[in-house]
KOLGU-4560 file (N, C-alpha, C; in nm, 3 decimals, padded with zeros to 5 digits):
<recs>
<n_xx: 07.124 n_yy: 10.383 n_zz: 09.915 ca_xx: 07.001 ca_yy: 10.307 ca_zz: 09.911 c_xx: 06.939 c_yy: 10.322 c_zz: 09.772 mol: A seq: 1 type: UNK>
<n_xx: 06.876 n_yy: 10.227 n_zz: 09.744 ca_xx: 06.839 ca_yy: 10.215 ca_zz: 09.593 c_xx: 06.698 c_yy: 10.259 c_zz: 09.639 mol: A seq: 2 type: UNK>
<n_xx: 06.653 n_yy: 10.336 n_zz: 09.495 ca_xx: 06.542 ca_yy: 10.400 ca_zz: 09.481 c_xx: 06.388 c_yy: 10.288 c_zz: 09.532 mol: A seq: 3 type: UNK>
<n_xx: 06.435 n_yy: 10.174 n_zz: 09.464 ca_xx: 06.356 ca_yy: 10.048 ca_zz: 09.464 c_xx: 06.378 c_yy: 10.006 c_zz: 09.626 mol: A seq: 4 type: UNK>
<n_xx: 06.428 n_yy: 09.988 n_zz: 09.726 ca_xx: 06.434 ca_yy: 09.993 ca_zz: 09.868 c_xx: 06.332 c_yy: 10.089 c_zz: 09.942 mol: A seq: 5 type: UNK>
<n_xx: 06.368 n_yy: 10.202 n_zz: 09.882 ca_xx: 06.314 ca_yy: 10.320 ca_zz: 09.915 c_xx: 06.149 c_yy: 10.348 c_zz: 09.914 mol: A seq: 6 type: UNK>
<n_xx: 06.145 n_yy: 10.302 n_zz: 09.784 ca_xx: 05.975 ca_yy: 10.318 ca_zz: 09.762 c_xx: 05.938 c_yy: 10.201 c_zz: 09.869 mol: A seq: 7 type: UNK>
<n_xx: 05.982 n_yy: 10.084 n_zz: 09.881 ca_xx: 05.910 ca_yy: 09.998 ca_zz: 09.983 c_xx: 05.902 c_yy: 10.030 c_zz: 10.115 mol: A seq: 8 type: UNK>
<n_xx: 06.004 n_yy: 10.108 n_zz: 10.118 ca_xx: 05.989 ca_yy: 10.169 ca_zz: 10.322 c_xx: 05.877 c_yy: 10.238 c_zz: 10.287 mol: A seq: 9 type: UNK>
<n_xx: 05.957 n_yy: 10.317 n_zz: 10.221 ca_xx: 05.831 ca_yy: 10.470 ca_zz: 10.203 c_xx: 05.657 c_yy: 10.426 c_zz: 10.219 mol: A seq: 10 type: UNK>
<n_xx: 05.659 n_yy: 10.317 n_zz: 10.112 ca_xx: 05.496 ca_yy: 10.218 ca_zz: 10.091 c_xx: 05.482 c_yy: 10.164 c_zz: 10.265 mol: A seq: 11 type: UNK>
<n_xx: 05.616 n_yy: 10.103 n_zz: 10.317 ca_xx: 05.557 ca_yy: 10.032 ca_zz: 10.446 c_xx: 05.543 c_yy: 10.102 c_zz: 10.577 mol: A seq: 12 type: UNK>
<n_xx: 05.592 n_yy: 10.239 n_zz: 10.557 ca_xx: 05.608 ca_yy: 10.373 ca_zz: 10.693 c_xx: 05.437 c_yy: 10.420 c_zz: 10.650 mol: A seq: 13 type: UNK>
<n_xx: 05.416 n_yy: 10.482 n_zz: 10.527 ca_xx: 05.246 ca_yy: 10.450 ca_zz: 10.498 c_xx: 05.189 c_yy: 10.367 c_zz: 10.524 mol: A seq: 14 type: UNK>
<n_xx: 05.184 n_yy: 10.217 n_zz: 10.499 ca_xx: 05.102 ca_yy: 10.130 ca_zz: 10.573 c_xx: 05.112 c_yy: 10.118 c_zz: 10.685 mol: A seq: 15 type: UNK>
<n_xx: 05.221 n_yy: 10.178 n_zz: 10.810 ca_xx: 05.220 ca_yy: 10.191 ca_zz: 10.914 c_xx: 05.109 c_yy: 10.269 c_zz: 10.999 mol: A seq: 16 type: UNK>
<n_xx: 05.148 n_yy: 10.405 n_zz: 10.924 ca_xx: 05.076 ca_yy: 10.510 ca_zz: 10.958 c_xx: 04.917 c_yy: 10.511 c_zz: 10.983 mol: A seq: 17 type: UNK>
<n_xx: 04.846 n_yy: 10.479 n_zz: 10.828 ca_xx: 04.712 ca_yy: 10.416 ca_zz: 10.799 c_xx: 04.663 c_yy: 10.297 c_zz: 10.881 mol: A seq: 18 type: UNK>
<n_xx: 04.747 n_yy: 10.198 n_zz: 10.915 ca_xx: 04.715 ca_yy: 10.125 ca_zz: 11.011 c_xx: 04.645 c_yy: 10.145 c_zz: 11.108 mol: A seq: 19 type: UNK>
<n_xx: 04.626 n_yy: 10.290 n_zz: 11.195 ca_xx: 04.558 ca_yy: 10.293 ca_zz: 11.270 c_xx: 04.440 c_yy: 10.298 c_zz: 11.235 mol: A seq: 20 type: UNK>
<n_xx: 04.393 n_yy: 10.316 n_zz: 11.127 ca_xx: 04.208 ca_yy: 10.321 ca_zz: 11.107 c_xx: 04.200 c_yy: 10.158 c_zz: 11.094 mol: A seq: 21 type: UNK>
<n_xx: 04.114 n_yy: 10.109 n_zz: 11.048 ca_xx: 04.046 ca_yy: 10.004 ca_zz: 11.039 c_xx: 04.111 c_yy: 09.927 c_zz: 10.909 mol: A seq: 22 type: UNK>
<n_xx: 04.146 n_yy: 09.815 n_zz: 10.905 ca_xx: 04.170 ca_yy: 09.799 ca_zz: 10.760 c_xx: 04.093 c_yy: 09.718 c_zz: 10.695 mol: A seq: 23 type: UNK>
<n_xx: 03.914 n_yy: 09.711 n_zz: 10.716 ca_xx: 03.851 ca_yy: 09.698 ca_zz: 10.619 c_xx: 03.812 c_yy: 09.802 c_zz: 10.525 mol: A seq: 24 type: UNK>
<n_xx: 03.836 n_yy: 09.922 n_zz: 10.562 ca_xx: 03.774 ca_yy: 10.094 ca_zz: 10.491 c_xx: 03.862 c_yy: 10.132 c_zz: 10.463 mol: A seq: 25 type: UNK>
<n_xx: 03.973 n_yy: 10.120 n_zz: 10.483 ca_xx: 04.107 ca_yy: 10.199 ca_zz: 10.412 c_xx: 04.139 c_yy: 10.115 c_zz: 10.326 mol: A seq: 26 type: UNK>
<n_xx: 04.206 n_yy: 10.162 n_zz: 10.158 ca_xx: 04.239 ca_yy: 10.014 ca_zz: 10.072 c_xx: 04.341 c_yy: 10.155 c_zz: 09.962 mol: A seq: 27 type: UNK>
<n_xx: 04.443 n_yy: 10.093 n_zz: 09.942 ca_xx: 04.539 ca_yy: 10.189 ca_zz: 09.844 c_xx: 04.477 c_yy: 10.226 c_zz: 09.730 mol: A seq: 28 type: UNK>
<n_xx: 04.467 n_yy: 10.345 n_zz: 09.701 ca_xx: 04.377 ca_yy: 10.399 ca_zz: 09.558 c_xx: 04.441 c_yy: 10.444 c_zz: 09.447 mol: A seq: 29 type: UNK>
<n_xx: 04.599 n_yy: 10.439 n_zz: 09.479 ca_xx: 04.661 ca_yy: 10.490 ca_zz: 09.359 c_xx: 04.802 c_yy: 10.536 c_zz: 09.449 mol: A seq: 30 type: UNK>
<n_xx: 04.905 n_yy: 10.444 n_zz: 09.330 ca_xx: 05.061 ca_yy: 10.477 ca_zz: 09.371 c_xx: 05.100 c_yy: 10.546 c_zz: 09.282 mol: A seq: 31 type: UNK>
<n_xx: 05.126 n_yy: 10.700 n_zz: 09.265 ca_xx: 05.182 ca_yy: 10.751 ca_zz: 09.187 c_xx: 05.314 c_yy: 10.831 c_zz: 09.231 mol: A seq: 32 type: UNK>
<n_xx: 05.422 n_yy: 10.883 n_zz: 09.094 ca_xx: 05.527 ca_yy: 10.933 ca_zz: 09.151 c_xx: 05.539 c_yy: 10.948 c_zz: 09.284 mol: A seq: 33 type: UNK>
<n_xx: 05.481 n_yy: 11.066 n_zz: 09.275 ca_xx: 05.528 ca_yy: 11.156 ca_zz: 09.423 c_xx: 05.449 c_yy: 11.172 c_zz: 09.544 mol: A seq: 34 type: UNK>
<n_xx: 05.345 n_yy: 11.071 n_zz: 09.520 ca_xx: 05.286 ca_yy: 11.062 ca_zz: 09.647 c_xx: 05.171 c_yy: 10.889 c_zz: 09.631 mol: A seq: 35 type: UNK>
<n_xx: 05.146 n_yy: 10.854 n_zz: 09.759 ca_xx: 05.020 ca_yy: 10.749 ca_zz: 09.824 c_xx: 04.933 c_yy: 10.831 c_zz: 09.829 mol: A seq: 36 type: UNK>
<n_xx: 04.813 n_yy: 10.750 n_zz: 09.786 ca_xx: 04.689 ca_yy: 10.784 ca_zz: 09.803 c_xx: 04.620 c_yy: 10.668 c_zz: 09.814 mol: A seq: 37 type: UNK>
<n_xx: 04.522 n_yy: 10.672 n_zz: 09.951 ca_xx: 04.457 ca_yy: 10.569 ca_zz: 10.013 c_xx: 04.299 c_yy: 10.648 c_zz: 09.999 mol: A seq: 38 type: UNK>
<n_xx: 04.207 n_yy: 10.540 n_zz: 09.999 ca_xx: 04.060 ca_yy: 10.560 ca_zz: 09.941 c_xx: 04.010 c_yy: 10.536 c_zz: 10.097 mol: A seq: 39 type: UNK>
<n_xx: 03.948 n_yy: 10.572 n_zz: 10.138 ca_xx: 03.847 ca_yy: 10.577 ca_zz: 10.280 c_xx: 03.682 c_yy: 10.562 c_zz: 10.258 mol: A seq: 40 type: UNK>
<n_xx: 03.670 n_yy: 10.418 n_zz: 10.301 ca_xx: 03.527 ca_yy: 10.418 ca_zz: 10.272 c_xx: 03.398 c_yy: 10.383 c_zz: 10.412 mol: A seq: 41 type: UNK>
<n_xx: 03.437 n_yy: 10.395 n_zz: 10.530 ca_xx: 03.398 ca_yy: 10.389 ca_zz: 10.628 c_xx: 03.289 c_yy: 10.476 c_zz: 10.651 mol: A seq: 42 type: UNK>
<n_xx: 03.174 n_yy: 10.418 n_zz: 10.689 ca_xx: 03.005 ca_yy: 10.478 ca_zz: 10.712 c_xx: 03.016 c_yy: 10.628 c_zz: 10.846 mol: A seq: 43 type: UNK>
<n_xx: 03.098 n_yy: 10.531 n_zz: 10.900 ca_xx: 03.084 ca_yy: 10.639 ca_zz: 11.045 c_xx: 03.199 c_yy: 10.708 c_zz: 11.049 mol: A seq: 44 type: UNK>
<n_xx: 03.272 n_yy: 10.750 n_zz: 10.930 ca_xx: 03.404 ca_yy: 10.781 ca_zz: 10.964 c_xx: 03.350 c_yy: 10.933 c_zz: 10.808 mol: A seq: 45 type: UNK>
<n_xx: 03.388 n_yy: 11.041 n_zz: 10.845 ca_xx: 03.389 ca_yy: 11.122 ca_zz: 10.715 c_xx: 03.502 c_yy: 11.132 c_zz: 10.623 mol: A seq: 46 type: UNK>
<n_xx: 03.624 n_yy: 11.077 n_zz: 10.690 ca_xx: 03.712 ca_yy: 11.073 ca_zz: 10.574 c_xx: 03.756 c_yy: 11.032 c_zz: 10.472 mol: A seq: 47 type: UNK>
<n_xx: 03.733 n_yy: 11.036 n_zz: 10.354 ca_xx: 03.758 ca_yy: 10.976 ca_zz: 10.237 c_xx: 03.841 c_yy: 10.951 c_zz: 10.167 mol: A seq: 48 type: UNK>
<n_xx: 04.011 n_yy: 11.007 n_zz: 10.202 ca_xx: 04.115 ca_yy: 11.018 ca_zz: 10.105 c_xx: 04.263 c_yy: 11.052 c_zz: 10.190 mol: A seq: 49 type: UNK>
<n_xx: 04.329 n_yy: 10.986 n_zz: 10.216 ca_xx: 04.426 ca_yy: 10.993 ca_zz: 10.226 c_xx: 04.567 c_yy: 11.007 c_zz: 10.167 mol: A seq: 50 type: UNK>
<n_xx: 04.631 n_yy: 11.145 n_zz: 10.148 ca_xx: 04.716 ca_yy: 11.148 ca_zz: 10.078 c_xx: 04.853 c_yy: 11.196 c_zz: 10.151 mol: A seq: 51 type: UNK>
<n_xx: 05.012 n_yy: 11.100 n_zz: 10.137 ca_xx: 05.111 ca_yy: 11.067 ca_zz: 10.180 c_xx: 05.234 c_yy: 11.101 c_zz: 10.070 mol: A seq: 52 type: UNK>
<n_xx: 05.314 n_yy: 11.192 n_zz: 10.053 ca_xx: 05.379 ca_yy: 11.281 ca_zz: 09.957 c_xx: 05.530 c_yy: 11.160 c_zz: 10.014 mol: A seq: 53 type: UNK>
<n_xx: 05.542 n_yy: 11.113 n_zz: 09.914 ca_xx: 05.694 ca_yy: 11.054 ca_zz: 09.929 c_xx: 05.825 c_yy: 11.109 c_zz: 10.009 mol: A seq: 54 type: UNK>
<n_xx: 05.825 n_yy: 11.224 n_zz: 09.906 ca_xx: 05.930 ca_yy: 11.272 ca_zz: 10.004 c_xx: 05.942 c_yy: 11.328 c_zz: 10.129 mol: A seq: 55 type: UNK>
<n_xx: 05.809 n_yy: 11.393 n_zz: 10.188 ca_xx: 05.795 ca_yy: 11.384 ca_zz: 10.330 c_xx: 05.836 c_yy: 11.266 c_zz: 10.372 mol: A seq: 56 type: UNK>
<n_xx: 05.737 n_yy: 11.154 n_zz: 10.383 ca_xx: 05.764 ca_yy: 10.973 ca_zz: 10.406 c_xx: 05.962 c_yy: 10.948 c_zz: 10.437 mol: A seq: 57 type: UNK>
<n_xx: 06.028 n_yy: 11.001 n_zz: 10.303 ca_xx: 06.155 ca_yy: 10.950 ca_zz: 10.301 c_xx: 06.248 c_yy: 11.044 c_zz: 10.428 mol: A seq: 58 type: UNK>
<n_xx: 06.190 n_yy: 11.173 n_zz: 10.413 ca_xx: 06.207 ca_yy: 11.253 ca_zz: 10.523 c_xx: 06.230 c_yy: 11.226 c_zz: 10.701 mol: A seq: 59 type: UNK>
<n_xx: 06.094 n_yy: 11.145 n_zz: 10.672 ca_xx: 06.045 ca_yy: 11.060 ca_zz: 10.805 c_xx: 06.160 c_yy: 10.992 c_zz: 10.870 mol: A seq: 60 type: UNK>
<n_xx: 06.134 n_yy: 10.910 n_zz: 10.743 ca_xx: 06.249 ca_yy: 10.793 ca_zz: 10.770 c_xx: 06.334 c_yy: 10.795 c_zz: 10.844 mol: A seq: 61 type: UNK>
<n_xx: 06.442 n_yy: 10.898 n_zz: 10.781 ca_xx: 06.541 ca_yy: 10.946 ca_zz: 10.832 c_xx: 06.587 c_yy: 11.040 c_zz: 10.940 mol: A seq: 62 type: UNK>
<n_xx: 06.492 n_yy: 11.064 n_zz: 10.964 ca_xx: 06.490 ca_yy: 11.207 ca_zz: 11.106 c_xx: 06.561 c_yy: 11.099 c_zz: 11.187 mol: A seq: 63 type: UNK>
<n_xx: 06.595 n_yy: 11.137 n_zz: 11.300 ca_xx: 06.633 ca_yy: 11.143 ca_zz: 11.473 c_xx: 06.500 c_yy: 11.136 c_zz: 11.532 mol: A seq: 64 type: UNK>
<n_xx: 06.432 n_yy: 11.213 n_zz: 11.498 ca_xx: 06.282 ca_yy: 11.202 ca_zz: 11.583 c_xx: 06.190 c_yy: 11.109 c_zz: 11.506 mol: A seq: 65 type: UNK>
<n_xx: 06.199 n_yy: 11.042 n_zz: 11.430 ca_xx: 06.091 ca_yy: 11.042 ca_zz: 11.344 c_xx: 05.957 c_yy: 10.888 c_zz: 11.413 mol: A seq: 66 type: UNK>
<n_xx: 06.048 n_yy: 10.877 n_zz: 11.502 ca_xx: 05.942 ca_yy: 10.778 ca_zz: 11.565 c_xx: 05.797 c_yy: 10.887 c_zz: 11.653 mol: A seq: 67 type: UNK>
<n_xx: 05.853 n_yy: 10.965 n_zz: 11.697 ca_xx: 05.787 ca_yy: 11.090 ca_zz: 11.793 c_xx: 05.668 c_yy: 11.111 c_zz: 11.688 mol: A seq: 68 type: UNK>
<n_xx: 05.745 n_yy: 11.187 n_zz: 11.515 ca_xx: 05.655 ca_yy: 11.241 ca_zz: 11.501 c_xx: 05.538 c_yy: 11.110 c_zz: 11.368 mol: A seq: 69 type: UNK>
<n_xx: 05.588 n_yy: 11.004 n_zz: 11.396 ca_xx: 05.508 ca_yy: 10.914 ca_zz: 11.323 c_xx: 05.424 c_yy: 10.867 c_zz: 11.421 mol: A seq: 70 type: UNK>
<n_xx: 05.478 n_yy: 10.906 n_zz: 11.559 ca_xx: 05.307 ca_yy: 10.860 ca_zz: 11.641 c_xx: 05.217 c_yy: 10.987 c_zz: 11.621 mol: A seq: 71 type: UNK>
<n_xx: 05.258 n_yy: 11.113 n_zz: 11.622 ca_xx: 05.208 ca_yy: 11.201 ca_zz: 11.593 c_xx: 05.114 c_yy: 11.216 c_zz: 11.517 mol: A seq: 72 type: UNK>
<n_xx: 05.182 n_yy: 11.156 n_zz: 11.378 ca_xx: 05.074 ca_yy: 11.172 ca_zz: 11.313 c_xx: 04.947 c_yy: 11.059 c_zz: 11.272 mol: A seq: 73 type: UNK>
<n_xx: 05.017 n_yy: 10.951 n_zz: 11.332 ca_xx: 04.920 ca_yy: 10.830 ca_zz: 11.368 c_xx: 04.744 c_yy: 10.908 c_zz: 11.461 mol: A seq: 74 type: UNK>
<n_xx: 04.838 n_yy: 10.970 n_zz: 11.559 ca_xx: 04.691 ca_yy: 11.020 ca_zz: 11.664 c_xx: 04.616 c_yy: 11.148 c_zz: 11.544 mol: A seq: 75 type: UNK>
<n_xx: 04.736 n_yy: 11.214 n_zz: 11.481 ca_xx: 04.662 ca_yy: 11.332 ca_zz: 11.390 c_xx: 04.513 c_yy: 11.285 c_zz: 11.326 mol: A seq: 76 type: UNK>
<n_xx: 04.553 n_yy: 11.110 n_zz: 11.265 ca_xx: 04.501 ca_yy: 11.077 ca_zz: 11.134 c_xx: 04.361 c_yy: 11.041 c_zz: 11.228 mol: A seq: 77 type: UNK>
<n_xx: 04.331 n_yy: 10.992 n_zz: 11.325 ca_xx: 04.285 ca_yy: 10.919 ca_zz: 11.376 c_xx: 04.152 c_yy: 11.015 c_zz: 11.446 mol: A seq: 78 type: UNK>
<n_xx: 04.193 n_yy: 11.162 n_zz: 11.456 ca_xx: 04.159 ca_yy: 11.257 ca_zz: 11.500 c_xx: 04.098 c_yy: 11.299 c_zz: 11.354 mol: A seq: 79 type: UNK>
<n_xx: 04.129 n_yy: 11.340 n_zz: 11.254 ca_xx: 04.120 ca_yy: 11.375 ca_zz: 11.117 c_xx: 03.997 c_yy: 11.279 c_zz: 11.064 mol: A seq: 80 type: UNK>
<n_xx: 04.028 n_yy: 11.114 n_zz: 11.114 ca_xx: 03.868 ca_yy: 11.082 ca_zz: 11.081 c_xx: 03.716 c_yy: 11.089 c_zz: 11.083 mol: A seq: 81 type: UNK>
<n_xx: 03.740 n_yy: 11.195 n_zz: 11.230 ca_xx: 03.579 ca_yy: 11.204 ca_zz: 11.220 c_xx: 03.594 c_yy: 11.366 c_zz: 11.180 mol: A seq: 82 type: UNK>
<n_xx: 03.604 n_yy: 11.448 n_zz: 11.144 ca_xx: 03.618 ca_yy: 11.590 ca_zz: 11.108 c_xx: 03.688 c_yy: 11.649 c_zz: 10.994 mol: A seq: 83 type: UNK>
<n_xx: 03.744 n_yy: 11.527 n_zz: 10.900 ca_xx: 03.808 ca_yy: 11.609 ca_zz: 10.787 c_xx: 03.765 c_yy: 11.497 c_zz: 10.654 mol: A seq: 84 type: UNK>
<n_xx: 03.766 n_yy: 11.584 n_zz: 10.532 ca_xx: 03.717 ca_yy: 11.499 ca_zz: 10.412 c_xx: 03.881 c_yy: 11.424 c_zz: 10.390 mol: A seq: 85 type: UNK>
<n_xx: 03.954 n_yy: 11.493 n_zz: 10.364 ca_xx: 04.095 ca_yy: 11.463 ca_zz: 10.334 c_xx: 04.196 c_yy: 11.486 c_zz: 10.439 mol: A seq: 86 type: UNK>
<n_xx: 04.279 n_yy: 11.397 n_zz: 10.447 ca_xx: 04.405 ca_yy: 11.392 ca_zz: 10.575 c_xx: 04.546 c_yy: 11.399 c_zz: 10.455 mol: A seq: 87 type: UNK>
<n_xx: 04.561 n_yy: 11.503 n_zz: 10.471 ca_xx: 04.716 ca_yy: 11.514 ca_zz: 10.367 c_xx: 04.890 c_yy: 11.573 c_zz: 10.474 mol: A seq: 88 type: UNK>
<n_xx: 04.965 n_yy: 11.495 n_zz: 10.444 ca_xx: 05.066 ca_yy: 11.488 ca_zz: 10.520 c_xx: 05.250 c_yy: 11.519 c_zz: 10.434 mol: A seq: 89 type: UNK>
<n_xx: 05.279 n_yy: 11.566 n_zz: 10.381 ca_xx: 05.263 ca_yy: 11.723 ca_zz: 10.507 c_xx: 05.142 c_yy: 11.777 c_zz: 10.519 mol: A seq: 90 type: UNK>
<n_xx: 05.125 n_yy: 11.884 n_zz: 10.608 ca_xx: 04.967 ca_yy: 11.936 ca_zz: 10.589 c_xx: 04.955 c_yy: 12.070 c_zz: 10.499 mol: A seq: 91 type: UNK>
<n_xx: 04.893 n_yy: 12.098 n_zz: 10.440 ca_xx: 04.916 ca_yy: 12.211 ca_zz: 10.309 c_xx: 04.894 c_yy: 12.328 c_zz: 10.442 mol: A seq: 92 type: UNK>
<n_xx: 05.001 n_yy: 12.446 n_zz: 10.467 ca_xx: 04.998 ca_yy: 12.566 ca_zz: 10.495 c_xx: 04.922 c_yy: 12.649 c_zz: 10.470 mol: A seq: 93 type: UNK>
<n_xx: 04.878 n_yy: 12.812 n_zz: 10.536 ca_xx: 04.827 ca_yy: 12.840 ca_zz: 10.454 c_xx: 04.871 c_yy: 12.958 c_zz: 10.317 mol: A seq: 94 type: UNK>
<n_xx: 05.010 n_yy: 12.926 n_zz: 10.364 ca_xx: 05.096 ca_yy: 13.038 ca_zz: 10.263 c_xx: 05.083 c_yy: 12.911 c_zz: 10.124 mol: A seq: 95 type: UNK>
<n_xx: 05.155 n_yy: 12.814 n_zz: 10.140 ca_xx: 05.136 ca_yy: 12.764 ca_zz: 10.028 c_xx: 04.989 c_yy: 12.691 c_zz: 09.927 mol: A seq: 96 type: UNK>
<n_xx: 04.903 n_yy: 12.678 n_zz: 10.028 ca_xx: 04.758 ca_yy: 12.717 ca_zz: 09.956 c_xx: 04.748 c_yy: 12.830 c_zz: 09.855 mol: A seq: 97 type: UNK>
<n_xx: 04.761 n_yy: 12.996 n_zz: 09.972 ca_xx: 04.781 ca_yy: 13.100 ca_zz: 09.859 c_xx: 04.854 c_yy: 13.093 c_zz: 09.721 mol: A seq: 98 type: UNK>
<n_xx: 04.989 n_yy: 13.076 n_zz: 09.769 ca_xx: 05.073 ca_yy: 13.053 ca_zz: 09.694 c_xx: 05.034 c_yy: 12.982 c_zz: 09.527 mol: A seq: 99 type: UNK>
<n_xx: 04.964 n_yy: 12.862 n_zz: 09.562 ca_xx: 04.898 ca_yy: 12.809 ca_zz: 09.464 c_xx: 04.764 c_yy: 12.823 c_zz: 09.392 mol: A seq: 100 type: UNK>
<n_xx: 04.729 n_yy: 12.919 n_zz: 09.425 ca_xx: 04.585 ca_yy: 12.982 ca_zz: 09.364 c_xx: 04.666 c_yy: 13.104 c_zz: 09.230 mol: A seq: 101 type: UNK>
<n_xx: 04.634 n_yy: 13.107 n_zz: 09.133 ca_xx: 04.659 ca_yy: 13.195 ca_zz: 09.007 c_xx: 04.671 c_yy: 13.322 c_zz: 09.045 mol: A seq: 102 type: UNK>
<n_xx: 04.754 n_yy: 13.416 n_zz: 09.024 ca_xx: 04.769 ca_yy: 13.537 ca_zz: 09.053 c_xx: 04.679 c_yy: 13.589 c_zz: 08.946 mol: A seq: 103 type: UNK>
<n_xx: 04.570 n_yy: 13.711 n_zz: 08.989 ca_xx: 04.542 ca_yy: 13.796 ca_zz: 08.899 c_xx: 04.597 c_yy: 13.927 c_zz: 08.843 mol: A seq: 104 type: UNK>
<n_xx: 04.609 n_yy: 13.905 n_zz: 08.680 ca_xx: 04.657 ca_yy: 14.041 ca_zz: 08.668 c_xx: 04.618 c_yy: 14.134 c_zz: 08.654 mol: A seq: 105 type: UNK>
<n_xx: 04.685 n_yy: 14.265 n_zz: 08.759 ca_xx: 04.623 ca_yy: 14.376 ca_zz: 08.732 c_xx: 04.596 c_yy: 14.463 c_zz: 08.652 mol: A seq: 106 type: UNK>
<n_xx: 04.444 n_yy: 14.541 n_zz: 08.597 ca_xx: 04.450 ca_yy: 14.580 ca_zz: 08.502 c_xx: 04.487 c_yy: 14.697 c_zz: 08.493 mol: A seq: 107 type: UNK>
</recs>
């Protein structure tokens, strides 16, 4: 599969996903490398930002399950609108949060 195929599933398994909010308040905010990012501007809704990491997406794709867990995360997102600023998918752990904070060195 060509890379150029790829980004369009990838773009249309995201517009799948996002689909479930409203699509006057959701609007694409930026296609970069390695991930979608959708802008959330809905009054009654607190979420503001949606972010969709490619290679999860291509991941998706391809599973055996991946219909299961794309409803999954359809109800996640939908759930995520009234209680979270940002809906990010994969969902950041909390090892790799740590992980990404600067180690201090000891003196």
């Amino acid at each position: 599969m060509s890379t150029t195929t790829q980004k369009i599933d990838e773009t249309k398994l995201a517009d799948e996903i996002v689909g479930v909010l409203d699509p006057a308040v959701v609007r694409v905010c930026s296609e970069v490398r390695g991930a979608i990012r959708y802008a959330v501007r809905g009054k009654s809704l607190k979420l503001r930002s949606i972010l969709l990491r490619r290679d999860a997406l291509r991941r998706l794709l391809t599973d055996p399950a991946g219909s299961v867990k794309i409803e999954y995360l359809k109800r996640d997102l939908l759930r995520a609108a009234m209680h979270r600023i940002e809906f990010r998918y994969p969902h950041l752990t909390r090892t790799r949060v740590e992980t990404a904070e600067p180690v201090e060195a000891a003196v």
